[in-house]
N, C-alpha and C positions, 0 to 999 in steps of 0.2 A: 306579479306582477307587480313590479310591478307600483313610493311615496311615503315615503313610503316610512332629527338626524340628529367650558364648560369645564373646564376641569374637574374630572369627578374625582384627583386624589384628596378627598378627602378622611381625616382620619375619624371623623366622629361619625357612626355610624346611626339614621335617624329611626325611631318609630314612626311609621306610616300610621298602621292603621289599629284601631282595639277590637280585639274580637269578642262580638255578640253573636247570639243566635238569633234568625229574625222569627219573621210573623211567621213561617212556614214551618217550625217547630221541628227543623233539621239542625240536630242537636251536632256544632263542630264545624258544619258543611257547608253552609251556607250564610256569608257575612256583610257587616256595613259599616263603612269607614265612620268615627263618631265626627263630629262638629272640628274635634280640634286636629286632625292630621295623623292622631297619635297611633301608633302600631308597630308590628315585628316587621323586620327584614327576611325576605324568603329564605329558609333554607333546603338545601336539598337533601332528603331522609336517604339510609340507608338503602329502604327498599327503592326509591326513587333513581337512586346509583345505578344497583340491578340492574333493573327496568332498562336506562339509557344506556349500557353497556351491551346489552339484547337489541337493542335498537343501532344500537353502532355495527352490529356483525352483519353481514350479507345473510341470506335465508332463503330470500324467494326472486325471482325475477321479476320484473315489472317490464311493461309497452311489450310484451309476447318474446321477454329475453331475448338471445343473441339474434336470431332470424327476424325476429321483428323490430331491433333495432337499428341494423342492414338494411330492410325495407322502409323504416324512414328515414335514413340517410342518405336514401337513393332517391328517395319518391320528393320529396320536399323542395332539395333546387330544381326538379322537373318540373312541376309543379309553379311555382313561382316563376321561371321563366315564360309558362305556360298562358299564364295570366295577365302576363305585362305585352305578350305580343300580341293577343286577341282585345287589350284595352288600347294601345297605341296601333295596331294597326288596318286591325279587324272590329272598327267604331263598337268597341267594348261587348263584342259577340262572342258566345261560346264556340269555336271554331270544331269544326273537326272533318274527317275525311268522308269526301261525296258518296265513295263506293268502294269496294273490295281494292279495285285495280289502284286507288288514288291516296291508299296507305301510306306506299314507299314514297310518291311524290308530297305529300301532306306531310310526311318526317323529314323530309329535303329541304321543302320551303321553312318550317320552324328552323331548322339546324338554321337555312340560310339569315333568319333573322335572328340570329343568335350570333350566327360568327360574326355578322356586319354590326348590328347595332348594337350588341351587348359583348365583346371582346375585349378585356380586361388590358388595355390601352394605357397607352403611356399618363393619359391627361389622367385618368381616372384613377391609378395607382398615385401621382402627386396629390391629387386630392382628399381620397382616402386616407392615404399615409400620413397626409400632411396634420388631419385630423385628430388622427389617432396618437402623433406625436405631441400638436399640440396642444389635447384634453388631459395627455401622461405630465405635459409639463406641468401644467398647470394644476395638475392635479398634487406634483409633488412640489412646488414651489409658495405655492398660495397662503396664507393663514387660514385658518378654519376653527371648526367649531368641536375641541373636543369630547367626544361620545365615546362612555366607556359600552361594550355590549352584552351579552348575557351570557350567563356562564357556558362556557364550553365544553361539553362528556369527554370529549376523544381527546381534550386537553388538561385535563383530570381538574378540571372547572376552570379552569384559568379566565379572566375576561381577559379581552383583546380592546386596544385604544383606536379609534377610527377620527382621521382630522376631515373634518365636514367642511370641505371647504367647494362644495357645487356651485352653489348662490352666489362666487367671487368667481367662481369660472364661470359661469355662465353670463355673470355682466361684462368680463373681458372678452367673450367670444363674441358676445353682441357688440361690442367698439367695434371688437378687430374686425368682424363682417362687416359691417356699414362701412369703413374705412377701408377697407378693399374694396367694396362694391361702387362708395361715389368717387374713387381714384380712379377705376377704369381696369384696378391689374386685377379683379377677379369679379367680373359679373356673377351676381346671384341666379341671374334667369337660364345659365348653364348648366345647373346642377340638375334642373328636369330634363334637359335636350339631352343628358350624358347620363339615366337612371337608368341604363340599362346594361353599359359600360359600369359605371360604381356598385351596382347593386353583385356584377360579376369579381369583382374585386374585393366587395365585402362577403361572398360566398367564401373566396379565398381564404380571404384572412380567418373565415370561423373553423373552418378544416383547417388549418395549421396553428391557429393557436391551442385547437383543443388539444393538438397532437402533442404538440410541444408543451402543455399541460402534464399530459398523462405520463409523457416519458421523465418531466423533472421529477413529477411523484414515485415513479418507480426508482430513479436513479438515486435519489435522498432518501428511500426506505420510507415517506412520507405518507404512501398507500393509505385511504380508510374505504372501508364496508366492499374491496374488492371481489370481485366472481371466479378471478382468475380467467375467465376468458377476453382475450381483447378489446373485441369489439363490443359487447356490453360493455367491459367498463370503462372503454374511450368513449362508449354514449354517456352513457352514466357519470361519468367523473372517476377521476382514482385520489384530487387534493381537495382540501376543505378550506384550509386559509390561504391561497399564495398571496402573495406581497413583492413590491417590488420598495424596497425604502420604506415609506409609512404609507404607501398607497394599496391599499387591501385591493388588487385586482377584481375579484368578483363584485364587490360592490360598483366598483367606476367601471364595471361593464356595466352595470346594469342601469347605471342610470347618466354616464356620461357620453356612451358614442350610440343607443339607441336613438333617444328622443333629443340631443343633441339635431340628427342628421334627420329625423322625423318634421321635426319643424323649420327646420331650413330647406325641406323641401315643398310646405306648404308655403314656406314666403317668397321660394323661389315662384312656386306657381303663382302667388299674388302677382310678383316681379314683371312674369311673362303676360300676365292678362294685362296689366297696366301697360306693358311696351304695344301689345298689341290691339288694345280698346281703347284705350287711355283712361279708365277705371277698372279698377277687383269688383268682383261682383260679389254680393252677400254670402254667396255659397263657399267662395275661395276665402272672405274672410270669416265665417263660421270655422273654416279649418285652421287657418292660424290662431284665432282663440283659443281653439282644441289643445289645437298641440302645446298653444304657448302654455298653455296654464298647467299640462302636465308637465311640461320640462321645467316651469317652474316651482311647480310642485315635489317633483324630486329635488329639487337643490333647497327649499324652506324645511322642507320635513325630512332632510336628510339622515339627522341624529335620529331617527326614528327607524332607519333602515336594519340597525346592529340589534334590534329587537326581535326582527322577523326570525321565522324559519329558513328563510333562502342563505343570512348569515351561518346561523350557529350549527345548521344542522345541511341544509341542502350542499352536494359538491359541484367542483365548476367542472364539468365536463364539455361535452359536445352538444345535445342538449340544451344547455344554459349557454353555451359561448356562440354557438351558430346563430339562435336564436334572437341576442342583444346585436350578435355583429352584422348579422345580413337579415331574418326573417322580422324581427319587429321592424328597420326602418322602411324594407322594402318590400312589405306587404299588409300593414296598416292602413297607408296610407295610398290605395287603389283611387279611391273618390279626387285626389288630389290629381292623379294620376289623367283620369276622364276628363277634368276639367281643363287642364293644359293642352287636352290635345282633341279640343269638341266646343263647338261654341254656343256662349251663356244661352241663346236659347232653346236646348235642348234639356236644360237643367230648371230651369225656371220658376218661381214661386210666388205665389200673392204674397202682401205683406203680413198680414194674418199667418200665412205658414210660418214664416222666416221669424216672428216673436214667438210660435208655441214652441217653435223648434232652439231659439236658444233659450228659451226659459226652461225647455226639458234639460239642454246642455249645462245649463247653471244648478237646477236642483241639484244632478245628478251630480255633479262634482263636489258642490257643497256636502253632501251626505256620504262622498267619498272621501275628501280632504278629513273632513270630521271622526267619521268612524276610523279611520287610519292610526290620527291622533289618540287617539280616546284609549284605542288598545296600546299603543305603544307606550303613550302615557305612564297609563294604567301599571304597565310590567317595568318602565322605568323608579315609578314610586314603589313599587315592592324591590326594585333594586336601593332605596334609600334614599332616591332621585326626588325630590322637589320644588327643584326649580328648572325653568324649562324656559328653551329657546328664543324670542320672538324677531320671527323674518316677515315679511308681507307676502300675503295676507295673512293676517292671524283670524281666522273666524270663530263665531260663538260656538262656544262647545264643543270649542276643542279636548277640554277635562270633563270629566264627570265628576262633579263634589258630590262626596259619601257614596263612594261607589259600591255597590253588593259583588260577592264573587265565592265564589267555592273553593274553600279549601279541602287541597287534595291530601292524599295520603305520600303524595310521591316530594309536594311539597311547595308544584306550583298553586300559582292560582288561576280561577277561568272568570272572567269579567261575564255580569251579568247586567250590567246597566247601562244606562246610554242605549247608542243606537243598537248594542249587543244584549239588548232584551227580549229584542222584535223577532231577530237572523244569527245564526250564527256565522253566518258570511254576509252581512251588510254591506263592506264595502266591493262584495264580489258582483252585487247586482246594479250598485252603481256602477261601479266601471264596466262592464257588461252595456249597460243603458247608454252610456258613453258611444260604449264603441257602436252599436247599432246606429246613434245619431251620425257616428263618422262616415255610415256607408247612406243612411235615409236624407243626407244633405244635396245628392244625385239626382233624388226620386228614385222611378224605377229606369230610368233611360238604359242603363245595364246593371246585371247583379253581380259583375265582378268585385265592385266598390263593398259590397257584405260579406264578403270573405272573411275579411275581422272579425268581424259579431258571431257568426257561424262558427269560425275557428274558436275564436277564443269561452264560446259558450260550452265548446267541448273538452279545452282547457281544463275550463274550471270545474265543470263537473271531476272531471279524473281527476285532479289534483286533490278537491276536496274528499273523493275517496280516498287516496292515500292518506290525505290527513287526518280525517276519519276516524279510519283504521288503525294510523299510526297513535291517533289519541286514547282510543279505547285500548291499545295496549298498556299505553304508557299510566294512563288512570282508572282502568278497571270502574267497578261500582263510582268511583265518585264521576265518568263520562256520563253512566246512567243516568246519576240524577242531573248532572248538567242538561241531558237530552231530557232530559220531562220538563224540565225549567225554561231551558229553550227552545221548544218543538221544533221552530220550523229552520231545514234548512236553509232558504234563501230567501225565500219573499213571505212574508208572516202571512199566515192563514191561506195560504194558499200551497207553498210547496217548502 
C-alpha cells in the first residue's frame, strides 16, 4: 500500500557505511553506520542469486489458488456494489431479505439500483476516461525526478529508471479542477451524485486492463513466476515491469488514478455540503485532509516507491490493477460517501472529539510519512544514494544517522533503527490507524464507513505473511536473528 520517489548516473561509486560489530556481540550481523557516511555498496552474493531465482519460480499457490481466486473476482464487485446501495439508499443499513419468499424480490430491487444508478453511462466513461488519459499524459510529458530502483532478479539485476514526476501532476490537476469547476464546464459536486455510474466504469477498466496485461505478457514471452493456469495467473499477474515510454505503468497505477479519484471525491463531498449548507462541516473536512496528504504524499516520496517490493518483485495483475482502478477509490472512502448523502447532524461531535481525532490523524501520518522514508532511505544509501529529494513536507526524521542493520548472507541489509526497532511493520500500523480514523470520523451512525479498516487490517496481516515467509526464505538464520532483534510484529510489546 501503498508513499511510498536525481540523476543517479553516476560513475563514482560511494561507501556508505563501515562495518563494526556492535554491543550485541553478533560478530558480521549486526552493524552501525560510523560518524562519517563511509561504507560498501550492497552486493548481491552468489547464494543470494540462488535464493531469488527460487523465489522467481511458481511453487505454491496463494488466496486458495485457482478456485479461490474466481471466488474473489466474483465476490468483490458484489460486494462493493453492495455497500454503496445500503450507504446511499438504505441511510447506511445492512440490508438484507425479510424472509424466504423476499429473496428473489430483495435481488430485483439491488439489480434495480444497479442498472439505474450505477450503469456505466456515457458521462461517467468521459470522466473516467478523461482521467485516466489525462494522469497518462502527464505522466509522460512532465519533468520529474529521476530514481534509479533496486536491482532486479528476473532481469539478471538490471536497475530500472523511474521519472517522479506525481508532485507536477498533481499540482496541474489541481489548476485544471479548480479551472473547470469555477468555469462552470465541470462541476466537482458531480462526481459524488455520478459514484455509482464511475465506480461501474472503473470496475471496467480493472477487468480489461488486467486482461490486456496478461495477454501482452503471454504474447512478448514476457511471463514471470506463471502457474499455467489462467485464472490464477490473470489474478496473480503474468508482467513485472510494463511500461508505456518512460511511464512504469504499475507504479502510476498505484499512486496516480487511486488517490487521485479518492480525494476529489472527498472535495467533491466538501463541494456538495457547501452548495447545500453553505458550510463543510469538520467531519467532511477531516477527510480532505486525509486524503489530501496521502495523494500528496505519494507524489513527495515518490522516488521512494522503486525501493519497495510492489516494484521489483510484486506482478501487475488483476489483483493490483482492480484494486488501484476501482476497489481503493470506491471503497475507502464509504464515510465520504454517508456524509453526502445524511445530514451533519447525524454525524456530529464536540470539539474536544474533533482535536483528539485529528491529532490521532497527524501522529499517525507523521510516523507513516517517516518510517516509509527511513526504509527506503536507508536501501537507497546502500544503493550508493546520499542525497535525497526535498518536496514539502520534509518532516524530522526522515533518515536515521548511523543507522544499525543486519547484514545478511544473501547480501541485503534489514534496517534495525528508527522507527524499525520498535515493529517490523511500523508503518503498517500507522496506515492501519489512518484508516480506522477514515471510517471513526462517522461515529457509529453506520458501520459501512469501517469497511476500510476491517478490509485493510486483513490485508495486511496476509501480506505480512507472505513477506514473512517470503523473508525467511530469502535470509534463513540471519531473518532469526532479525526476529530476536525485533520481536514484535506490529505494535511493540504488544503484538
Amino acid at each position: 500500500m501503498p508513499a511510498l520517489n536525481r540523476s543517479i548516473g553516476r560513475s563514482i561509486q560511494l561507501d556508505l557505511f563501515t562495518m563494526v560489530a556492535n554491543h550485541t556481540g553478533e560478530e558480521g550481523l549486526r552493524h552501525r553506520a560510523n560518524a562519517t557516511g563511509n561504507s560498501k555498496k550492497v552486493v548481491i552474493t552468489e547464494k543470494g542469486r540462488e535464493i531469488d531465482q527460487r523465489l522467481d519460480r511458481h511453487e505454491t499457490y496463494e488466496f486458495g489458488g485457482p478456485l479461490g481466486c474466481i471466488a474473489i473476482m466474483s465476490f468483490f464487485p458484489v460486494l462493493m456494489y453492495y455497500l454503496w446501495i445500503c450507504l446511499w439508499f438504505y441511510d447506511g443499513k445492512l440490508v438484507s431479505p425479510t424472509s424466504q419468499d423476499d429473496i428473489k424480490p430483495f435481488l430485483w430491487r439491488m439489480w434495480g439500483h444497479i442498472k439505474t444508478d450505477a450503469s456505466p453511462n456515457l458521462y461517467a466513461w468521459k470522466v473516467y476516461s478523461g482521467n485516466v488519459i489525462f494522469q497518462l499524459f502527464l505522466a509522460q510529458v512532465l519533468p520529474g525526478y529521476q530514481q534509479e530502483g533496486l536491482p532486479v532478479p528476473s532481469l539478471n539485476y538490471k536497475t530500472l529508471m523511474y521519472n517522479c514526476n506525481a508532485l507536477n501532476s498533481l499540482y496541474v490537476t489541481l489548476v485544471t479542477a479548480a479551472g473547470l469547476h469555477w468555469s462552470g464546464i465541470f462541476r466537482l459536486t458531480e462526481i459524488i451524485d455520478n459514484y455509482g455510474h464511475l465506480m461501474s466504469v472503473g470496475m471496467i477498466y480493472g477487468f480489461a486492463v488486467a486482461l490486456g496485461t496478461y495477454l501482452y505478457a503471454v504474447l512478448t514471452n514476457t511471463q514471470i513466476r506463471t502457474s499455467g493456469n489462467f485464472f490464477y495467473d490473470y489474478f496473480m499477474g503474468a508482467c513485472l515491469n510494463p511500461r508505456i515510454g518512460s511511464v512504469d505503468l504499475k507504479m502510476w497505477g498505484e499512486v496516480r488514478i487511486p488517490w487521485v479519484i479518492v480525494f476529489f471525491l472527498a472535495v467533491s463531498g466538501g463541494c456538495k455540503q457547501y452548495e447545500q449548507y453553505g458550510y463543510v462541516t469538520p467531519n467532511m473536512a477531516f477527510m480532505i485532509l486525509a486524503t489530501g496528504l496521502y495523494l500528496n504524499a505519494c507524489g513527495k516520496g515518490e522516488e521512494c516507491i522503486p525501493q519497495t517490493w510492489d516494484m521489483y518483485h510484486e506482478k501487475w495483475g488483476f489483483l493490483v490493477i482492480f484494486w488501484n482502478l476501482a476497489g481503493v477509490p470506491f471503497s475507502y472512502v464509504y464515510s465520504v460517501v454517508y456524509m453526502a448523502s445524511h445530514d451533519p447532524e447525524t454525524y456530529r461531535f464536540s470539539t474536544f472529539t474533533y482535536v483528539v481525532m485529528f491529532t490521532i490523524l497527524l501522529t499517525a501520518y507523521y510516523i507513516w510519512d517517516t518510517s516509509m522514508a527511513q526504509k527506503s532511505r536507508f536501501k537507497m544509501q546502500s544503493q550508493g544514494i546520499t542525497e535525497f529529494r526535498k518536496t514539502f513536507p520534509q518532516l524530522p526524521g526522515c533518515v536515521v544517522k548511523n543507522p544499525t542493520y543486519i547484514e545478511t548472507a544473501h547480501g541485503n541489509r534489514l534496517l534495525t533503527s528508527g522507527w524499525w526497532a520498535y515493529s517490523r511493520k511500523p508503518n503498517y500500523v500507522a496506515d492501519w490507524t489512518m484508516s480506522l480514523m477514515w471510517g471513526a470520523i462517522v461515529g457509529t451512525s453506520s458501520l459501512i464507513p469501517y469497511f476500510y479498516s476491517v478490509f485493510f487490517i486483513v490485508v495486511l496481516i496476509h501480506r505480512c505473511g507472505r513477506d514473512f515467509e517470503r523473508c525467511s526464505v530469502k535470509y534463513g538464520k540471519d531473518w532469526e536473528r532479525y526476529c530476536q532483534i525485533v520481536k514484535w510484529k506490529f505494535i511493540p510489546y504488544v503484538y
